[in-house]
C-alpha positions in Angstrom: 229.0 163.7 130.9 229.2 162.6 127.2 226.7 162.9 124.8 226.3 160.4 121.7 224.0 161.3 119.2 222.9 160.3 115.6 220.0 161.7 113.4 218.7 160.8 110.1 215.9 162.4 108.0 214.1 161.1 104.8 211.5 162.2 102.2 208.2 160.4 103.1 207.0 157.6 100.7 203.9 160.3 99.7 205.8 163.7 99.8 207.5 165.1 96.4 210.4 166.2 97.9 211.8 166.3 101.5 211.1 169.8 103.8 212.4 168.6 106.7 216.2 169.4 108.3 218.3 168.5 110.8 221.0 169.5 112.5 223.8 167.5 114.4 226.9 170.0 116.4 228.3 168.2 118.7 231.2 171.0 119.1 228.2 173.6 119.8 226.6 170.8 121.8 223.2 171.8 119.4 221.3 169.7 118.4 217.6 170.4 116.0 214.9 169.4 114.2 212.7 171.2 111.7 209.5 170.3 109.5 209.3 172.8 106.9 205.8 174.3 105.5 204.6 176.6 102.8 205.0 174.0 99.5 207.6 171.9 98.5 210.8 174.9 98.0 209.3 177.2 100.5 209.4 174.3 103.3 212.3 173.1 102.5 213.9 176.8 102.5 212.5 177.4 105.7 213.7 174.7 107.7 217.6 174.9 106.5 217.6 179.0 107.2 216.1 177.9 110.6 218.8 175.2 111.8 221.6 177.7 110.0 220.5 180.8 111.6 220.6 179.1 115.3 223.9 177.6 114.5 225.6 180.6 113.3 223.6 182.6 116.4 225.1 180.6 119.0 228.5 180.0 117.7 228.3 184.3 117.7 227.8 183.9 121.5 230.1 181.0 122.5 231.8 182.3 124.6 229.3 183.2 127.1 228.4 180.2 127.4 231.9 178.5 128.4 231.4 179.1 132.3 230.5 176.7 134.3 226.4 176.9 135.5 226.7 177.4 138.9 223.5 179.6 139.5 219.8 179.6 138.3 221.0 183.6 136.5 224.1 181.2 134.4 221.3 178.3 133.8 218.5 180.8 132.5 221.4 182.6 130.5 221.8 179.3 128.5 217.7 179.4 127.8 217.9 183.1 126.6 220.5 182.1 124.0 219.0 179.7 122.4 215.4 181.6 122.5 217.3 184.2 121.0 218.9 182.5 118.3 215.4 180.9 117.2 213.9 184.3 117.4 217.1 185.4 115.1 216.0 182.7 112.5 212.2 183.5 113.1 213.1 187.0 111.6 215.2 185.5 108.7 212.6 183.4 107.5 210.2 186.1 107.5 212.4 188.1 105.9 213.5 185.8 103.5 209.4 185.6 102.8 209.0 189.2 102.3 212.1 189.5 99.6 210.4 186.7 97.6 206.8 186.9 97.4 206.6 183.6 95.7 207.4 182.3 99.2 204.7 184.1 101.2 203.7 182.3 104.0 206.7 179.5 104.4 207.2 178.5 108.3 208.6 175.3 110.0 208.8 174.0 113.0 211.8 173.8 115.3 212.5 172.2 118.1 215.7 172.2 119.4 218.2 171.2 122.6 221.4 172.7 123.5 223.5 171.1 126.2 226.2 172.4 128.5 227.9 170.8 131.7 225.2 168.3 132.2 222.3 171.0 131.6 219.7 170.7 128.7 217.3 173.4 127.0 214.9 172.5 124.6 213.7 175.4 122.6 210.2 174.5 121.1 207.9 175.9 118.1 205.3 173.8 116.4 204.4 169.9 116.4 207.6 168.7 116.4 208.4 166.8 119.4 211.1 166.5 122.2 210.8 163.4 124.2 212.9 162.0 127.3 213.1 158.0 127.7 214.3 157.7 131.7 214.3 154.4 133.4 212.4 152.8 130.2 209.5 155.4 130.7 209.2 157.9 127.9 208.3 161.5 128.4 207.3 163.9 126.0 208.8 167.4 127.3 207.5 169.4 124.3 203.8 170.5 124.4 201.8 170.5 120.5 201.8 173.8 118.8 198.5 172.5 117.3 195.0 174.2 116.9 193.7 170.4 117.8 195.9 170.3 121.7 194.5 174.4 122.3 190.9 172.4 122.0 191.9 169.5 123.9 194.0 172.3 127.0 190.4 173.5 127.0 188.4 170.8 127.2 186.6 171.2 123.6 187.9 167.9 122.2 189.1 165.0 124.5 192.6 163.3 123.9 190.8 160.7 122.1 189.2 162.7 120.0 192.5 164.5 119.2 194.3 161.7 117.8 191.5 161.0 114.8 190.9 164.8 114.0 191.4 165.6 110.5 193.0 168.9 111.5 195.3 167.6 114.2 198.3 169.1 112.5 197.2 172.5 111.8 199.4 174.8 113.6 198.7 177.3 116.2 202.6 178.7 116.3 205.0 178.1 113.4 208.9 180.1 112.9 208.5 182.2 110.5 204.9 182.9 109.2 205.6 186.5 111.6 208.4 188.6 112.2 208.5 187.2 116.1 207.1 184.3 118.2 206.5 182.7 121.7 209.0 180.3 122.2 208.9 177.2 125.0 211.7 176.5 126.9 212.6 174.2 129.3 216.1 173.9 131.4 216.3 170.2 132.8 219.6 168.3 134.3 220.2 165.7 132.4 221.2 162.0 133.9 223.2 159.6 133.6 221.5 157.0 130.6 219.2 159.4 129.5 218.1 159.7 125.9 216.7 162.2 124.5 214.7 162.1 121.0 213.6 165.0 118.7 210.9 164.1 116.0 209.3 165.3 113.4 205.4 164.5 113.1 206.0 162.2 110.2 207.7 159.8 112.8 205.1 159.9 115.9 202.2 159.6 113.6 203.0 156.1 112.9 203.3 155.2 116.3 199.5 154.0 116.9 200.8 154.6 121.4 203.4 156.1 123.2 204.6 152.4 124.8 205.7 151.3 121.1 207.4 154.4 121.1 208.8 153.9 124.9 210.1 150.8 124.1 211.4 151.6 120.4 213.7 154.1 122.5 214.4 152.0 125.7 216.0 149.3 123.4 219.9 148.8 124.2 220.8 149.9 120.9 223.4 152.9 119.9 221.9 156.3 118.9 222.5 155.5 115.2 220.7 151.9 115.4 218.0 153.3 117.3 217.6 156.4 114.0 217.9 153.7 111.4 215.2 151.4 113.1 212.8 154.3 113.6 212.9 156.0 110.0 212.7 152.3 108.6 209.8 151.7 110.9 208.5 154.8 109.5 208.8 154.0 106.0 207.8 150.8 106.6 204.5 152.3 108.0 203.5 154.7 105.1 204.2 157.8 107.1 202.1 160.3 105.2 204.8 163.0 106.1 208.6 163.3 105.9 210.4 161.8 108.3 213.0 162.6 110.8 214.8 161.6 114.1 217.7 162.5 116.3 218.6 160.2 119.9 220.7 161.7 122.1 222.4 159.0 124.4 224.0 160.3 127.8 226.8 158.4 129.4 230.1 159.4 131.7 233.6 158.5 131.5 236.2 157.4 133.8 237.4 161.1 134.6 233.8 162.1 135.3 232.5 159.0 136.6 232.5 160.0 140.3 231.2 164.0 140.0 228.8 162.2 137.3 227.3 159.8 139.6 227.5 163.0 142.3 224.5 164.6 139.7 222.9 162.1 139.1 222.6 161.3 142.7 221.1 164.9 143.9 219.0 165.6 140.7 217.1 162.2 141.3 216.4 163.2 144.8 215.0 166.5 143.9 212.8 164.8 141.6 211.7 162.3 143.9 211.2 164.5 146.6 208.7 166.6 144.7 207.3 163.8 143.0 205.7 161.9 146.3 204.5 165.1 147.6 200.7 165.2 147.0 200.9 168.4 145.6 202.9 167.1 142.8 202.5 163.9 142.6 199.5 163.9 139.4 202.0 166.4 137.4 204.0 165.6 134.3 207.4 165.3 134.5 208.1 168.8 132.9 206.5 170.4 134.7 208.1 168.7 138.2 211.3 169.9 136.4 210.2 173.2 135.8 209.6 173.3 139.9 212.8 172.2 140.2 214.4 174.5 138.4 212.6 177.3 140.5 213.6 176.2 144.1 216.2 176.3 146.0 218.6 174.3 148.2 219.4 175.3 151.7 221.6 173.8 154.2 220.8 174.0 158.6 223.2 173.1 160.8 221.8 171.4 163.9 219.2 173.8 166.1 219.5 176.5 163.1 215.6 177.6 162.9 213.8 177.3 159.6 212.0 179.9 160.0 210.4 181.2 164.2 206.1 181.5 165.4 205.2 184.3 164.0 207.4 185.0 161.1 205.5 185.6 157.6 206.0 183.0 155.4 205.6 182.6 151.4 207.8 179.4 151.3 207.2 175.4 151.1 210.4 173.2 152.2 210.8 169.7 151.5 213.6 168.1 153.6 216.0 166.4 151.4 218.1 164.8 154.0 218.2 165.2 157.7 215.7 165.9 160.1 213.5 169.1 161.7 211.4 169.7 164.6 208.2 171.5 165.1 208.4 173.4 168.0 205.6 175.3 169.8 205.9 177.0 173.5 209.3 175.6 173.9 208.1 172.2 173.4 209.2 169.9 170.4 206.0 168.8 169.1 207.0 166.7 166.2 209.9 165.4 164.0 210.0 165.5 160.3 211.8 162.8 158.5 213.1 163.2 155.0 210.5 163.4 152.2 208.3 165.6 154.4 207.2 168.7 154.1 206.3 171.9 156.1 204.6 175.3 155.2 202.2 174.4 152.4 199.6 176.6 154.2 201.7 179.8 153.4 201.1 179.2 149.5 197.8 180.6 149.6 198.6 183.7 152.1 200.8 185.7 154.6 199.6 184.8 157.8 201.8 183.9 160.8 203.8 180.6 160.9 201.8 179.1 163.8 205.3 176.9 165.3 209.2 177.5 165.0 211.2 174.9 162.7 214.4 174.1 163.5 216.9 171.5 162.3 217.4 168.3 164.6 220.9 167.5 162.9 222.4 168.8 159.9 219.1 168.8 157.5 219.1 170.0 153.5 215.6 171.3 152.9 214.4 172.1 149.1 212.6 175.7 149.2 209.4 176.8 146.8 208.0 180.3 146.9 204.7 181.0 146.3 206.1 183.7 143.4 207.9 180.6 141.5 204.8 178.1 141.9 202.7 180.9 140.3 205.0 182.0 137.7 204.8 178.1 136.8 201.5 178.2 136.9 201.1 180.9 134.8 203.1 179.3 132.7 201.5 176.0 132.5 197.8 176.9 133.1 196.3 173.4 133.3 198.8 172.5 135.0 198.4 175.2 138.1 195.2 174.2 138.1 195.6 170.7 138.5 197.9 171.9 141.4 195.8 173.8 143.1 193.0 171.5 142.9 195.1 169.3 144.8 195.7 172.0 147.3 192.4 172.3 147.9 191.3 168.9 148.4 194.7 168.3 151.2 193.0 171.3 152.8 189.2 169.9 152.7 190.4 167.4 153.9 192.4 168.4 157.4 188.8 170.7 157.7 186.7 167.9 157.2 189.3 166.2 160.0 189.3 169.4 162.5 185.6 169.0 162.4 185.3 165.9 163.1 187.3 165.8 166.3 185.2 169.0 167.6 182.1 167.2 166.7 183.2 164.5 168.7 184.9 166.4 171.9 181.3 168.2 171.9 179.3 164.9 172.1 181.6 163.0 174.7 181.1 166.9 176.7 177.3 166.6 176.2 177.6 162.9 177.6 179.3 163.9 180.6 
């Protein structure tokens, strides 16, 4: 894959001076954006040491990051680099703070994606933002560092209300104001005529709904039109911050067309796959990739068993491609086409698998624990509950169904 980016960044039409940064390697394949705070030098110190002291961090560790990303271990290697060159420039802020005393309580934001062999990671601080524009939809992978969104993720203020509070862009996490910090990351595959965008608040402010920004970003314009067009927008609109924008445009080339297409071809299935499951199918895209990222693919052979009656069983498969039957006393009692699913029920517990599974041709099944849907959970909290609730209701329902059909064998009984 080939990556084509631009970026541009501005002083506001209201600011004194310009505390934003950005940073453009496509060598280092790094790409960031930071909105500095703490006054007009503070800010503008903060973000440059930030987007530096990544840089120079992961040019340190280039070279274990040349092999190819084979396994989940190689992927979440690439995510603990750059988490650990924004903690690295975390410090140096701080630091930087605690030398000059004038400077006391500088921070920025960062948010930042590195990209290697058609695998992206955003590394995320603050209220700057990280969105994906796929198929003309726009999707915005970062979440709001903001005291405002904590309110919203727990149901004090509603979205609404969010986007005309006064305080909407006081921050909950900013690089720099400590020593250390929680930092998001996400790992995501990217796809062929993808863009990604990074933005600082000053740009997404003046943006009254995310469809002018979808279809800003879905225009057939290069990555450098597409910066000059939003910064002039911004300007345009009185952006009452500074103002700043990189787009990211994926595309193949001849060489790579055919393995390109290859990726494209299997990522989208997973996606889809999870997507029109009902346990997923109310959940953001993020968090659908971060499932993604947390299965695994397994390959049957035809008659290979799934799993047997009896077995314990932590693990939801989604058949990819192929086909498997349910079998129970030696008796195929169904067959499960692709897109369905089989073992929901051992999510919530250990008992027995009540039928034996076993492929009915050569079948590619995608496999969830029930550790990795927690540990997403736990990670996305309104999220797993979302996803539970819609547990809960699939399994109300097939109650409210098993009840029915005994209430009804019991009253043709009584009739006879």
């Amino acid at each position: 894959m080939k990556v084509h980016s631009a970026g541009k960044t501005e002083k506001g039409p209201i600011r004194e001076a310009n505390e934003d940064a950005i940073l453009i390697d496509e060598q280092l394949g790094l790409y960031i954006v930071c909105d500095g705070m703490g006054g007009v030098t503070g800010g503008a110190r903060a973000s440059k040491i930030a987007t530096k002291a990544v840089q120079k961090c992961i040019e340190e560790l280039q070279s274990s990051l040349e092999h190819p990303l084979t396994s989940h271990t190689d992927r979440q290697h690439l995510a603990n680099v750059l988490r650990g060159a924004i903690l690295f420039a975390c410090s140096k802020i701080y630091q930087e703070s605690i030398d000059h005393p004038e400077l006391a309580g500088m921070g920025t934001t960062l948010t930042a994606v590195l990209i290697r062999d058609g695998v992206a990671v955003m590394g995320h601080v603050g209220d700057s933002r990280l969105y994906l524009v796929r198929d003309s939809t726009l999707h915005q992978l970062s979440s709001d560092h903001t005291v405002v969104q904590e309110m919203v993720l727990q149901g004090v203020l509603t979205p609404e209300e969010a986007l005309f509070s006064p305080h909407r862009h006081v921050l909950s996490r900013a690089l720099g104001v400590s020593e250390a910090i929680q930092v998001d990351t996400l790992i995501f595959d990217l796809l062929l005529d993808d863009r990604l965008v990074l933005v600082s608040d000053g740009v997404f402010d003046v943006f009254s709904t995310q469809s002018e920004l979808a279809s800003l970003f879905s225009a057939k314009k290069s990555p450098a039109e597409l910066s000059l067009h939003c910064i002039q927008k911004s300007l345009d609109a009185q952006s009452e911050d500074n103002v700043s924008v990189i787009v990211l445009h994926i595309e193949t080339s001849e060489e790579q067309h055919e393995s390109d297409q290859a990726h494209h071809g299997e990522v989208s299935l997973k996606l889809d796959r999870l997507q029109k499951m009902y346990l997923f199918q109310d959940l953001d895209l993020p968090i659908v990739v971060r499932l993604v990222e947390r299965s695994m693919v397994r390959t049957l052979s035809e008659g290979e068993k799934l799993f047997q009656e009896g077995d314990a069983g932590n693990t939801l498969y989604i058949i990819l491609r192929g086909k498997l039957e349910v079998v129970y006393s030696e008796k195929v009692i169904a067959t499960l086409e692709e897109g369905n699913h089989v073992g929901e029920m051992s999510l919530l517990g250990d008992s027995p698998r009540t039928a034996t599974v076993q492929a009915h041709s050569n079948t590619t099944v995608l496999e969830l624990s029930r550790d990795e849907l927690l540990a997403v959970a736990r990670e996305e909290p309104h999220s797993g509950v979302d996803l539970f609730y819609a547990l809960s209701r699939e399994l109300s329902s097939r109650l409210r169904t098993a009840n029915e059909k005994i209430d009804h064998l019991g009253s043709s009984t009584s009739q006879s």
